[in-house]
C-alpha positions as CSV (number, residue, x, y, z in Angstrom):
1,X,100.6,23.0,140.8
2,X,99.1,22.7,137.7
3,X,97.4,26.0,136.0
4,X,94.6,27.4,137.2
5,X,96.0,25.6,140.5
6,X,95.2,26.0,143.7
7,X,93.3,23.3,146.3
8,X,89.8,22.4,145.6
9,X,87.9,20.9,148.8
10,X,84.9,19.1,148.7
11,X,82.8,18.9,151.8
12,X,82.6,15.1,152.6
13,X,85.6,13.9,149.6
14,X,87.8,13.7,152.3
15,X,90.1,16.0,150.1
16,X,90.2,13.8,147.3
17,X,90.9,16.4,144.5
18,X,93.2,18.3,146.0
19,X,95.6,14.9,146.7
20,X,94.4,14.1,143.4
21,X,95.4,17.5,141.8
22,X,98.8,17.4,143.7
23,X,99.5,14.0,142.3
24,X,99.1,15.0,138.9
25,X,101.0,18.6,139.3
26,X,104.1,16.3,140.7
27,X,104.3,14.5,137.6
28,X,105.8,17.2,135.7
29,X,108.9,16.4,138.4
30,X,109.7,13.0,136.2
31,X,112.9,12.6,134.4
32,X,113.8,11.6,130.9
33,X,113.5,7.8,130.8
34,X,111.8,7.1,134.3
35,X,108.2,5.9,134.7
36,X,105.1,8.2,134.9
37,X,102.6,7.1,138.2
38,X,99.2,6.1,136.9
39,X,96.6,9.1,136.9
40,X,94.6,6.9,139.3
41,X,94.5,3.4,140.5
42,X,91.2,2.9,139.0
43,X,91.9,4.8,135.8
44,X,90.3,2.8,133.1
45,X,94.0,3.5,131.0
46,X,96.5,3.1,133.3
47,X,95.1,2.7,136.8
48,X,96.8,-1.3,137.8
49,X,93.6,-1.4,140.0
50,X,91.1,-1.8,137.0
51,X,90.4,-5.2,135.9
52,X,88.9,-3.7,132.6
53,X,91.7,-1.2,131.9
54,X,95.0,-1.1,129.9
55,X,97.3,-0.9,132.3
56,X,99.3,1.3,130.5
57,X,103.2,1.7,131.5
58,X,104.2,5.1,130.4
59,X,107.5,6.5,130.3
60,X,108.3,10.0,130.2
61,X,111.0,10.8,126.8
62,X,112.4,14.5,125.7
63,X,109.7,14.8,123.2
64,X,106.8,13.9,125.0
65,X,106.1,10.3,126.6
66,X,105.9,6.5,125.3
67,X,104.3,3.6,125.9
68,X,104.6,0.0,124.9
69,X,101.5,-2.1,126.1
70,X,100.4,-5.3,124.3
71,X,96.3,-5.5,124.0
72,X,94.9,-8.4,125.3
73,X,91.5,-11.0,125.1
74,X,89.9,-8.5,126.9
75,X,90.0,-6.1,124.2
76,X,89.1,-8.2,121.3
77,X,87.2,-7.0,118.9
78,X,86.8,-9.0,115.4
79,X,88.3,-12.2,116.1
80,X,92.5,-11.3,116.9
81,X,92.6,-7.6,116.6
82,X,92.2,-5.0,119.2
83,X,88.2,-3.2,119.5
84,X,89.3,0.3,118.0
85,X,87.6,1.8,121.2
86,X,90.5,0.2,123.4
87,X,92.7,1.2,121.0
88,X,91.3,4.9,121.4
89,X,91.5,4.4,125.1
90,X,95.3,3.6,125.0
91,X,95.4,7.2,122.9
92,X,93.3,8.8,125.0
93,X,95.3,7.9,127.8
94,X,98.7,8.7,126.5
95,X,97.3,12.0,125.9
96,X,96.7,12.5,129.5
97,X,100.5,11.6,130.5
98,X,101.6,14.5,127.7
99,X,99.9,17.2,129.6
100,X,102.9,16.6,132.4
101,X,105.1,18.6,129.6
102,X,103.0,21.3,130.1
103,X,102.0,21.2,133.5
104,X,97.9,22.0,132.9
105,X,95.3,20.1,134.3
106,X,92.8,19.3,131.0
107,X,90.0,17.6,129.6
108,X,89.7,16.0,125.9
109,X,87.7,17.9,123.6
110,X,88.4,16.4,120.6
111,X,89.8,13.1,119.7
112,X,90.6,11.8,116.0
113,X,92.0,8.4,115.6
114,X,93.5,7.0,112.0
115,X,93.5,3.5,111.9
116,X,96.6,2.6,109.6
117,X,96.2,-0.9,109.9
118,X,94.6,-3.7,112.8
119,X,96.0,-3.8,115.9
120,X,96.6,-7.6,116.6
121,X,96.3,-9.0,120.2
122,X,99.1,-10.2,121.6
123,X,101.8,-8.3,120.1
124,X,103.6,-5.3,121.3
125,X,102.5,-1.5,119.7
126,X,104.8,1.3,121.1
127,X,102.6,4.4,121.4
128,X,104.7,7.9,121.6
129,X,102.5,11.3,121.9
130,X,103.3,15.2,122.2
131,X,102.0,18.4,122.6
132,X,102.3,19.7,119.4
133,X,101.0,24.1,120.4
134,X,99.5,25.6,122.7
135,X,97.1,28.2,122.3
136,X,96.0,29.8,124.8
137,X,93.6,27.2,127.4
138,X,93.2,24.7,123.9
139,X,96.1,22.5,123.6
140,X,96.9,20.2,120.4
141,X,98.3,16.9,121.3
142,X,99.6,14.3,118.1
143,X,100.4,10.6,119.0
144,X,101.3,7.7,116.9
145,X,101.6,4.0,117.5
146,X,104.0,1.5,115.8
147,X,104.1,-2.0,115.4
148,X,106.9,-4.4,116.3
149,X,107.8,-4.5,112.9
150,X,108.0,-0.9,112.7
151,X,105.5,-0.3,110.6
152,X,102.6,2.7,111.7
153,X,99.4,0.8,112.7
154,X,97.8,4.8,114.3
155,X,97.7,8.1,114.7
156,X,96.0,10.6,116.8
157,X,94.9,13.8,117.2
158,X,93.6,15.7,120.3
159,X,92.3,18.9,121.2
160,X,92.7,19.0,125.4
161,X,90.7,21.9,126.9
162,X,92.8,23.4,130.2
163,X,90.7,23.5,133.2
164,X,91.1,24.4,137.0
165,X,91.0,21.5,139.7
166,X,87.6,22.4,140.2
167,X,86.4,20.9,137.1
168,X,86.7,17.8,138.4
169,X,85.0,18.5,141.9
170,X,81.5,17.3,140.8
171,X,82.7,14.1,139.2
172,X,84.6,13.0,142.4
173,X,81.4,14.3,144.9
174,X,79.4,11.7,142.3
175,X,82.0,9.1,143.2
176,X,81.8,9.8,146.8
177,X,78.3,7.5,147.0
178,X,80.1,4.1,145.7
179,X,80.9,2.8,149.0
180,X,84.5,3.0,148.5
């Protein structure tokens, strides 16, 4: 279970965050090479249920985790280059999948994204990303995205803040009310 573990139960979420939670905390159980689960089905980075999302594949490594995803027409931006908010998404996302090293449930605080060069549509990026130190609850994440060419076309840097699984409590009560 991830820090600060423990089940949270919502009255009416059908115990949503505490599956949720659980799903996450399992994670950390993934080998070297083998495929991480999606945070959600609807997550907007690698949930295979959003029609708007990345659909990120990520793959767990000895450093951290990986991914290689190709951005689509859906992310356009100027005409044949990724938006750079997609591109902070897929980032974003990664970020996520690195907190299985560590086995905390977090939250971005901070996110700081160095465009090297465009990221075209269409053509494969391989994203890697770490936990670089702990300290403490704040956590310092460091990611990096190549092109096919193998030249750098990102960085990142994140500041994830750890939190309990109650954090998330109100977020998923507010979701209750979609009519899922």
């Amino acid at each position: 279970m991830p820090a600060g573990g423990g089940a949270v139960n919502l009255p009416g979420d059908g115990g949503v965050i505490s599956r949720w939670t659980e799903h996450l905390a399992g994670q950390d159980t993934v080998e070297i090479g083998q495929r991480l689960p999606p945070h959600s089905p609807d997550c907007a980075g690698c949930g295979p249920r959003n029609p708007a999302g990345l659909d990120l594949q990520v793959v767990r490594t000895a450093t951290g985790v990986e991914a290689v995803h190709r951005f689509s027409d859906a992310q356009v931006g100027a005409p044949g280059i990724a938006h750079g908010g997609a591109v902070a998404l897929a980032f974003d996302d990664l970020f996520g999948f690195a907190l299985n090293t560590v086995g905390s449930l977090a939250v971005t605080r901070s996110l700081t994204i160095e465009y090297h060069a465009p990221f075209r549509l269409h053509r494969p990026y391989t994203f890697s990303a770490q936990v670089a130190q702990r300290e403490g609850r704040r956590l310092l994440l460091h990611a990096d995205a190549w092109d096919d060419a193998g030249q750098k076309a990102g960085s990142a840097a994140a500041t994830f803040v750890v939190v309990d699984p109650g954090h998330f409590a109100a977020g998923a009560e507010q979701g209750m009310g979609r009519g899922d």
